[in-house]
C-alpha positions in Angstrom: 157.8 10.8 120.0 158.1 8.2 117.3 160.3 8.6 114.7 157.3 9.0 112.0 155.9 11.9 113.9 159.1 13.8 113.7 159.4 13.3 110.3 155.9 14.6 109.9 156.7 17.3 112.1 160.0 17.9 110.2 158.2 18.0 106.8 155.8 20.7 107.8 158.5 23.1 108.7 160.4 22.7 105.8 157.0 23.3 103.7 156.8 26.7 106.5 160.2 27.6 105.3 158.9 27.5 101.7 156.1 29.6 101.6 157.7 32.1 103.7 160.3 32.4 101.6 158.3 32.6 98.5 156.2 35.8 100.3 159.4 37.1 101.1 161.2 36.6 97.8 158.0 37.2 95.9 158.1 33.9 93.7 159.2 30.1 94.0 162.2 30.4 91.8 163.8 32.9 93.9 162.7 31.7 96.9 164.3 28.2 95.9 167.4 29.8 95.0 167.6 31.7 97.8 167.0 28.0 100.8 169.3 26.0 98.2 172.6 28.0 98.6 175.3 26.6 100.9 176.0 29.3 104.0 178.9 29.1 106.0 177.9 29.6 109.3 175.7 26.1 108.8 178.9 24.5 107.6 178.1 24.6 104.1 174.4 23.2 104.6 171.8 25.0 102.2 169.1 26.9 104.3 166.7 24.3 103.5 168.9 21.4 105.4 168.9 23.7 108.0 165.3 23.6 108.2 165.6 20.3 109.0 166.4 20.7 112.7 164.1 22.6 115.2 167.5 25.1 116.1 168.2 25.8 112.2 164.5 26.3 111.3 164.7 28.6 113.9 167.8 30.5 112.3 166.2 30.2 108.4 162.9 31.9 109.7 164.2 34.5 111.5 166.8 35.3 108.8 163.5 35.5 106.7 161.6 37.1 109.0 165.0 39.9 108.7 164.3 39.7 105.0 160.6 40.1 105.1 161.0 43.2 107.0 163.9 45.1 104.9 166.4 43.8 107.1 170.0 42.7 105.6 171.4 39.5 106.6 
């Protein structure tokens, strides 16, 4: 895979991660909030450079799909 097609790739998941944190958070200002803090266990990444990577996209949606469903994290 070229590196234009993973970019491509790696753009639509981060746009995933959005809108499924909007639904979740019920609005884009939350839902912003929410990807842009740091987290520890990423090494101080926000949730949206996590999204970045296959493995922390991964992590962010099932953390949101933990949300979604009434689920702490």
């Amino acid at each position: 895979m070229d590196s234009k097609q993973n970019h491509g790739q790696e753009s639509m998941a981060v746009e995933l991660i959005q809108r499924q944190a909007e639904l979740v958070f019920g609005n884009k200002a939350k839902a912003d909030h929410w990807l842009s803090q740091p987290t520890v266990e990423a090494g101080d990444c926000s949730r949206l450079q996590m999204a970045h990577s296959r493995v922390g996209y991964e992590a962010v949606k099932a953390e949101l799909d933990r949300l979604g469903h009434g689920f702490a994290c």
